[in-house]
C-alpha positions as CSV (number, residue, x, y, z in Angstrom):
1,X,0.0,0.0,0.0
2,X,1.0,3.5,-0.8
3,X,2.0,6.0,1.8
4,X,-0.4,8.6,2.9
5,X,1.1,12.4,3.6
6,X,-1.1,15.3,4.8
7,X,-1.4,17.8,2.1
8,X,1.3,21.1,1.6
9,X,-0.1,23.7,3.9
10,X,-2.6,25.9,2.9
11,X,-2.7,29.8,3.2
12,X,0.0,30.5,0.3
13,X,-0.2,31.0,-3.1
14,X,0.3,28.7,-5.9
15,X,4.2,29.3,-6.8
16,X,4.4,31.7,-10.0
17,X,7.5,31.4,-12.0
18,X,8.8,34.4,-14.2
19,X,6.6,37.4,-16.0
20,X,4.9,36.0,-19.2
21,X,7.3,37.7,-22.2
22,X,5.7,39.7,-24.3
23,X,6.0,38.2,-27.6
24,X,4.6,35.1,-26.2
25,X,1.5,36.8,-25.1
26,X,1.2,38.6,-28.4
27,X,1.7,35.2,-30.2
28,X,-0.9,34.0,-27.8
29,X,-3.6,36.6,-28.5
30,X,-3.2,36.6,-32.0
31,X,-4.7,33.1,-31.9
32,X,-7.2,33.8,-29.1
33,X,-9.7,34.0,-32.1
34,X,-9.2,30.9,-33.5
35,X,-11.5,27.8,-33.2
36,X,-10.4,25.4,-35.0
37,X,-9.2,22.8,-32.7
38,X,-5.6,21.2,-32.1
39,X,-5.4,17.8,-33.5
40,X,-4.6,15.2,-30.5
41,X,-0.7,15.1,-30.2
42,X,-0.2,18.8,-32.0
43,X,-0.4,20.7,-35.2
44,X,1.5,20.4,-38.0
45,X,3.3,23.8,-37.1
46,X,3.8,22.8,-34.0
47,X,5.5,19.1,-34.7
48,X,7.5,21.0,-36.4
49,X,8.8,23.6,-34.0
50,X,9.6,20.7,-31.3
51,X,11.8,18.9,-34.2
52,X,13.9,22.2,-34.9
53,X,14.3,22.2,-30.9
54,X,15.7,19.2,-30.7
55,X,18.0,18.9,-33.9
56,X,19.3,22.4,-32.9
57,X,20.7,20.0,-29.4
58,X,21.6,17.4,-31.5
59,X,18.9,15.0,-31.6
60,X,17.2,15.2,-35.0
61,X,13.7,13.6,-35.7
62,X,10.6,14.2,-38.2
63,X,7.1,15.6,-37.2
64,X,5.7,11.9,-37.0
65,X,7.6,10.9,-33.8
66,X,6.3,13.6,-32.3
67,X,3.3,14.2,-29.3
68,X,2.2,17.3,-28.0
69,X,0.1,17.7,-24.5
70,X,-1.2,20.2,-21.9
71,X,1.4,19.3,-19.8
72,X,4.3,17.1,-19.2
73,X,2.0,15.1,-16.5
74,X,-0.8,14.0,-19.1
75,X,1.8,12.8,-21.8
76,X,3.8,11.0,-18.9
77,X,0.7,9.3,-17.9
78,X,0.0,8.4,-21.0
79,X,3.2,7.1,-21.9
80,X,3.4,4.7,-18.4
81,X,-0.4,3.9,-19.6
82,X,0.8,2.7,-23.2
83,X,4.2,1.2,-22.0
84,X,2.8,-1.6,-19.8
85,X,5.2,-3.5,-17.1
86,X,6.6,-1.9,-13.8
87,X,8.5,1.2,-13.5
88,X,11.8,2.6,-11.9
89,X,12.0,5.9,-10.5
90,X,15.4,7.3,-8.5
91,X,15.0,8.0,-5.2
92,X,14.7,10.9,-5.0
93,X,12.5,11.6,-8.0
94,X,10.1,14.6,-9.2
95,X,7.5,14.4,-6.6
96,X,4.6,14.2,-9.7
97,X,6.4,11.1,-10.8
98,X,4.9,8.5,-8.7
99,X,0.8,9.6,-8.6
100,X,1.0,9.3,-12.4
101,X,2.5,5.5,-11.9
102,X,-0.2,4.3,-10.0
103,X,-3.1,6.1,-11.8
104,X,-1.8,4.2,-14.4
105,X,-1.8,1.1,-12.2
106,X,2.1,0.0,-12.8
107,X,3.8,-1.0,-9.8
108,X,7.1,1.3,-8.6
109,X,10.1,0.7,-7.7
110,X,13.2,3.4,-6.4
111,X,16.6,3.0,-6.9
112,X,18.9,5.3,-5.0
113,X,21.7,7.4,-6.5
114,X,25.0,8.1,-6.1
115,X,26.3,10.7,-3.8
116,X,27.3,13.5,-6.7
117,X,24.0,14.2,-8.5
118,X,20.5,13.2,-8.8
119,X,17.9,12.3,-11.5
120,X,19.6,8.8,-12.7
121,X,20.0,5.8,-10.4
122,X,23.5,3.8,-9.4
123,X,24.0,1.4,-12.5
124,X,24.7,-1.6,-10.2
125,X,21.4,-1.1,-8.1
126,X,19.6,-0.4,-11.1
127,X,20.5,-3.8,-12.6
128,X,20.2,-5.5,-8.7
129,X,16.4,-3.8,-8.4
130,X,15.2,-5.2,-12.1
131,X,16.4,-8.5,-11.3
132,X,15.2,-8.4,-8.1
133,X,11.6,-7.7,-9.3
134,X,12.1,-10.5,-12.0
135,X,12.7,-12.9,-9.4
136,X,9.2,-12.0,-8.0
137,X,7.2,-12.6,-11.0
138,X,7.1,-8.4,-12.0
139,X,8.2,-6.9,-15.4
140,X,10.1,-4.0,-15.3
141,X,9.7,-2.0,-18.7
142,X,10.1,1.5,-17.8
143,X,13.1,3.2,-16.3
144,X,12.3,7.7,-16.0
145,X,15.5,9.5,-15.7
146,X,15.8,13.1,-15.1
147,X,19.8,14.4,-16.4
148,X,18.7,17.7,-15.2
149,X,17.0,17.0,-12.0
150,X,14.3,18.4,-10.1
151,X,14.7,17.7,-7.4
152,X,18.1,18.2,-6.6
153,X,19.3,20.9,-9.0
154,X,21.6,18.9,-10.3
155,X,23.0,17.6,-13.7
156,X,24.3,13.9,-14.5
157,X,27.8,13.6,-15.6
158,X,28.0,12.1,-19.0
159,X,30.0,8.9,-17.7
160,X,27.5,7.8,-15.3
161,X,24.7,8.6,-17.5
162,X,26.8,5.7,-20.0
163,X,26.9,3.5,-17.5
164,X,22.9,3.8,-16.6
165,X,22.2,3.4,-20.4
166,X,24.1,0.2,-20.9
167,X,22.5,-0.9,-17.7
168,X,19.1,-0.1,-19.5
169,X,19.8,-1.5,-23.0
170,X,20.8,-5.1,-21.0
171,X,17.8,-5.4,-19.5
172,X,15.7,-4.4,-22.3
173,X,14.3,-1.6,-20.3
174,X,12.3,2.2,-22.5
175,X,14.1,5.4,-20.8
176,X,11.5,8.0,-20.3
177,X,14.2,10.8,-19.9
178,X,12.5,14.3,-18.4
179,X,15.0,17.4,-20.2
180,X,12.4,19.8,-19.1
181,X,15.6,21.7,-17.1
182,X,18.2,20.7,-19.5
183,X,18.6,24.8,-20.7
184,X,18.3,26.1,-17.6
185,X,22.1,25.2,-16.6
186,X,23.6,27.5,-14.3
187,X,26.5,27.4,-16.4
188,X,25.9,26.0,-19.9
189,X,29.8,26.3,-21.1
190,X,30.8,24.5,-18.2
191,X,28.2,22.2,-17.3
192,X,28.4,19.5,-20.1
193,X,24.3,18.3,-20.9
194,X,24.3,14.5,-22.5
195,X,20.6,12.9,-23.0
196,X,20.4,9.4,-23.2
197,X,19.0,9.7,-26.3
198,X,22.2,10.8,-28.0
199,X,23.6,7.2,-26.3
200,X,20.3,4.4,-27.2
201,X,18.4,6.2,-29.7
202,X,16.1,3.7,-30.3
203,X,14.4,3.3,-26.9
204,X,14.7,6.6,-25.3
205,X,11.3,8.7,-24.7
206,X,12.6,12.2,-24.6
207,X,9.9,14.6,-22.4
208,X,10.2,18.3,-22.3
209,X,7.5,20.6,-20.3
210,X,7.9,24.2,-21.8
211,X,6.8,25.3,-18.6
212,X,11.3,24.7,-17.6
213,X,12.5,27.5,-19.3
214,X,10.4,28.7,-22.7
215,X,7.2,29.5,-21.2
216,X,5.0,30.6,-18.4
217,X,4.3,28.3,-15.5
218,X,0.9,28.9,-15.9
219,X,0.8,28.0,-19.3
220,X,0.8,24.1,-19.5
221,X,2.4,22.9,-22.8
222,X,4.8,20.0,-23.0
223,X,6.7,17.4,-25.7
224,X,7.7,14.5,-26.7
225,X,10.5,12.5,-28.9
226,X,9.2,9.1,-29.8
227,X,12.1,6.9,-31.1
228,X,11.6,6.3,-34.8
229,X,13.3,2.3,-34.3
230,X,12.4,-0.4,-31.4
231,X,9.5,-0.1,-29.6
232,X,8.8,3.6,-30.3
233,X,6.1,3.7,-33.4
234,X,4.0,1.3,-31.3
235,X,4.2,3.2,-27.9
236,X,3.7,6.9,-30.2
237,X,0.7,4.9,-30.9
238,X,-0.5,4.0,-27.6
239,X,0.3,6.8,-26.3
240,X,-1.9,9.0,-29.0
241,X,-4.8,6.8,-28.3
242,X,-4.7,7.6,-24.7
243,X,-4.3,11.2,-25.0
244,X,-7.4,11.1,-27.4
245,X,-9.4,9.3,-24.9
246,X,-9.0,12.1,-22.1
247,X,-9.0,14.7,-25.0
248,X,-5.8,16.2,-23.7
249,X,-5.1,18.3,-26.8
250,X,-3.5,22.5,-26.6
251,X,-6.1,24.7,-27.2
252,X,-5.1,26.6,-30.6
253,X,-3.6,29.8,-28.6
254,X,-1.2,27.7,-26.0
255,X,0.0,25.7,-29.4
256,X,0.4,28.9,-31.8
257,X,2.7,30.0,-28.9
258,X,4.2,27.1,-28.2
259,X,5.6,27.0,-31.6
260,X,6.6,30.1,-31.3
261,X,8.6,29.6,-28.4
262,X,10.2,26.0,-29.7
263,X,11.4,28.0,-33.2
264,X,13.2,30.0,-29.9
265,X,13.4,33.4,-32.1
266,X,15.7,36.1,-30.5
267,X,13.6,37.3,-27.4
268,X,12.7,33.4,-26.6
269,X,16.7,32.6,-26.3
270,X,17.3,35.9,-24.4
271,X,14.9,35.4,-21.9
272,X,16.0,31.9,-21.3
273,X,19.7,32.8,-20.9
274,X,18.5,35.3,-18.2
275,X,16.3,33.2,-16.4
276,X,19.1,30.1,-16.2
277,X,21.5,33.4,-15.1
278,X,18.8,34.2,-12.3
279,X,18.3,30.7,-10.8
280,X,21.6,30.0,-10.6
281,X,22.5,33.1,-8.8
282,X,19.5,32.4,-6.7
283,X,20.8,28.6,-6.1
284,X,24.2,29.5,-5.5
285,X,23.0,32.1,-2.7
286,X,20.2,29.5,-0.9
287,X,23.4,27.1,-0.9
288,X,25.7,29.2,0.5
289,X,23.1,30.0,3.4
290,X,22.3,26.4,4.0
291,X,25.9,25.3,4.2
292,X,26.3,28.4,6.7
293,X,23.5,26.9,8.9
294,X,25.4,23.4,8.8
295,X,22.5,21.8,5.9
296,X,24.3,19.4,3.6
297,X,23.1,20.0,-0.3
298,X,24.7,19.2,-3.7
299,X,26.3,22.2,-5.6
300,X,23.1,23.9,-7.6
301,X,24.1,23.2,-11.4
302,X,20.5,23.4,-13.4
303,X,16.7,25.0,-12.6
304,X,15.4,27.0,-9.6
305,X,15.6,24.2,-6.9
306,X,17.9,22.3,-5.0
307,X,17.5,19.4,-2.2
308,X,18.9,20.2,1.5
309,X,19.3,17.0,4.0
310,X,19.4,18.3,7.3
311,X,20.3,15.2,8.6
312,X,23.6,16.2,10.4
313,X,20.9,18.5,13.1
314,X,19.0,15.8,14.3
315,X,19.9,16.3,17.8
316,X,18.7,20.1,17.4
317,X,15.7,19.3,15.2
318,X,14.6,16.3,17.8
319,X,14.7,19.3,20.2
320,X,11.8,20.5,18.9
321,X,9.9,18.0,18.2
322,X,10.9,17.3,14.4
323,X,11.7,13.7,13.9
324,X,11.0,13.0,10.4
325,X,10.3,15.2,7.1
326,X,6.6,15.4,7.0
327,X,7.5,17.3,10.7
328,X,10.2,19.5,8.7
329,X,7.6,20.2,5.8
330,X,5.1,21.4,8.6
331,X,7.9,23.8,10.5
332,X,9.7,24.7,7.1
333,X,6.7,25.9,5.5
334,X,5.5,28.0,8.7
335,X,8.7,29.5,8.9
336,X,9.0,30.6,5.6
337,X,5.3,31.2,4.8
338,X,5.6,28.6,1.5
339,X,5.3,25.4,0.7
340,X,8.5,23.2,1.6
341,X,7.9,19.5,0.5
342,X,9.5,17.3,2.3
343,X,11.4,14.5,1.2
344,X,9.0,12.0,1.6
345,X,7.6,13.8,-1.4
346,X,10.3,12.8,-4.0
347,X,10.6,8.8,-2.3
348,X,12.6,9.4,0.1
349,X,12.0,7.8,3.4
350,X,10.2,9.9,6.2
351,X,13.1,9.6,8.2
352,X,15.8,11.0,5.7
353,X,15.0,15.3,7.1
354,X,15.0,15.9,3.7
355,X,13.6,18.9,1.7
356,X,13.2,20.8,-1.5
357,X,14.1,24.2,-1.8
358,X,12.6,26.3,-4.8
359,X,14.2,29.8,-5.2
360,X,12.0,31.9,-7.1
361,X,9.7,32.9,-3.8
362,X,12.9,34.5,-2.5
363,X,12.1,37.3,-5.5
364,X,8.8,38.5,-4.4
365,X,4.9,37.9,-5.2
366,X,4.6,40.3,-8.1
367,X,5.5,39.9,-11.3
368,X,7.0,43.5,-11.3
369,X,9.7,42.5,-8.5
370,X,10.5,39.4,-10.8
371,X,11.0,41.4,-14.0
372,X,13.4,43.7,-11.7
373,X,15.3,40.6,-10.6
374,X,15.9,39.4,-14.5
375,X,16.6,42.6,-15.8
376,X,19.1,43.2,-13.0
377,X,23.2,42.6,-13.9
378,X,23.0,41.6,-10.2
379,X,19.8,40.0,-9.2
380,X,20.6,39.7,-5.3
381,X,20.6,43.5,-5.6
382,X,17.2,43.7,-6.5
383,X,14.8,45.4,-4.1
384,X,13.5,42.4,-1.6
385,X,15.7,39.6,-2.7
386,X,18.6,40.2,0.2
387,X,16.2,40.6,2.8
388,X,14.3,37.4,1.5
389,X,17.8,35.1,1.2
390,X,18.6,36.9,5.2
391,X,15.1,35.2,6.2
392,X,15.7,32.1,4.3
393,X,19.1,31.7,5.8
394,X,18.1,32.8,9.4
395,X,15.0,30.4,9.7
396,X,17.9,27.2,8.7
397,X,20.3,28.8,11.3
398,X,17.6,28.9,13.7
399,X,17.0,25.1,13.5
400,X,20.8,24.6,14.0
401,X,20.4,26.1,17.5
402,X,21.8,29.7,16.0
């Protein structure tokens, strides 16, 4: 039976991510009129967008490998749905990972990983957990990876991820690999970026939500790469028919600037270098106040968020009366007046004192603060943001006895 956790505490806000840019919204209104609707799996024009995007990173493809959804969670459910057989998620994972799985009704399974980054699991317990559930009469077909992680902010060096794929190719396992933060590296000249679809063509699933980097939060627009050999045509397929049966098609505006956004015209790629600029300045300043306060975290590399384990203040946290994460969550999310999932979220155990940290509240509620911050040479400058990182910083220091 699955765990049961109490739900994020009310009283705060959904999290907003960046001000919509304005030639998206333009693109968007300009379409507002039209009725015509968007076939199941995406326009022509838009097919088309998503394969520029990805030749342009090296992973070229034609419009009929291609799905479009409102969302990355729809077109991971229906991929899970279409693949069939048991699943393998790391531990940690993206916290929306496992609800998909068992709507879908495949079993899960987590497999840790190593000490230096998250989002793809140690290639030895990989290949012990599959055989493991073998042995007990399950079928492990799907294996979701996440190079650039949420939740740990980190990205997957390239020898690892080689390790994982040959791991995956032995025992004949699809890779579902989630890139939705893969342009949103902290430093993209010195953070090298390797999909597993550059290594296994042939059964890698590659899942982008726009929502990472080329488009409003609010806006819910996602992608996928089919492979055009193995198994791929058949689960493009499945996976079309499943997305027709729940009628998850974009409506005409969200798709007309969606491919607007994938074509990634001059204002698109400007306003994604500054936002991977802002979180990592953000990132690099959350970790330098956690590692003050005695946290342990891995180095920020990709996206807004990073993962803090605050196991080393047990003895401190047992003082008052926080034992596990779900207690963290609760006193975390008080202090700071925002969500703060605890680990148990993302697979860990209860017991871990884990938590993820998401940087953009520490730029303010309004979109005009948030511009300020990404126009800024010098983000922790802008009005709000020192004051917010002192508060972040002080309610850590605080649970460390400080």
């Amino acid at each position: 039976m699955q765990p049961s956790f109490p739900a994020l505490p009310a009283g705060t806000a959904p999290e907003r991510g960046l001000p919509v840019l304005p030639q998206l919204a333009a693109r968007l209104a300009r379409a507002a009129r039209d009725s015509a609707p968007e076939p199941v799996g995406g326009g022509p024009a838009l097919r088309a967008a998503a394969c520029g995007y990805w030749a342009r990173r090296g992973l070229p493809t034609t419009p009929e490998h291609v799905l479009a959804a409102p969302g990355a969670q729809p077109l991971l459910l229906a991929v899970l749905a279409g693949a069939g057989g048991d699943v393998l998620l790391t531990r940690p994972c993206a916290a929306w990972y496992p609800p998909l799985a068992r709507i879908a009704g495949r079993p899960t399974y987590h497999v840790p990983v190593p000490a230096e980054c998250g989002g793809v699991p140690d290639p030895f317990a990989l290949l012990e957990t599959v055989r493991r559930i073998r042995a007990e009469g399950g079928r492990p077909r799907v294996l979701v990876l996440s190079p650039a992680d949420d939740p740990t902010g980190s990205v997957t060096p390239p020898e690892l991820l080689h390790e994982v794929c040959e791991a995956a190719a032995a025992e004949e396992l699809t890779i579902v690999s989630d890139e939705t933060w893969r342009d949103m590296r902290h430093d993209p000249g010195g953070t090298v970026f390797l999909g597993p679809a550059e290594m296994w063509p042939d059964h890698v699933v590659v899942l982008t939500d726009l929502a990472g980097g080329l488009f409003p939060t609010a806006w819910p627009a996602a992608v996928a790469r089919f492979p055009a050999g193995g198994r791929g045509p058949v689960l493009r397929a499945r996976v079309t028919t499943a997305l027709a049966a729940v009628r998850a098609e974009l409506a005409p505006p969200i798709a007309a600037a969606a491919a607007y956004a994938l074509d990634e015209p001059e204002p698109v790629r400007a306003r994604a270098a500054a936002a991977a600029r802002l979180y990592g300045a953000l990132a690099r300043a959350a970790h330098e106040r956690l590692t003050a306060a005695g946290v342990l975290s891995r180095p920020p590399q990709a996206g807004p968020y990073l993962y803090a384990d605050l196991g080393e203040l047990r003895a401190p946290l047992a003082a008052r009366a926080i034992t596990d994460s779900v207690e963290l969550e609760a006193h975390l999310s008080t202090a700071l007046g925002r969500p703060v999932p605890g680990g148990h979220r993302f697979g860990d155990p209860p017991d871990a004192l884990r938590v993820r940290i998401s940087t953009p509240p520490l730029l303010g509620t309004t979109d005009d603060e948030r511009q300020r911050a990404l126009d800024s040479p010098d983000p922790l400058a802008a009005p709000g943001v020192g004051d917010a990182l002192t508060g972040f910083g002080s309610a850590f220091a605080r649970l460390a006895g400080g």
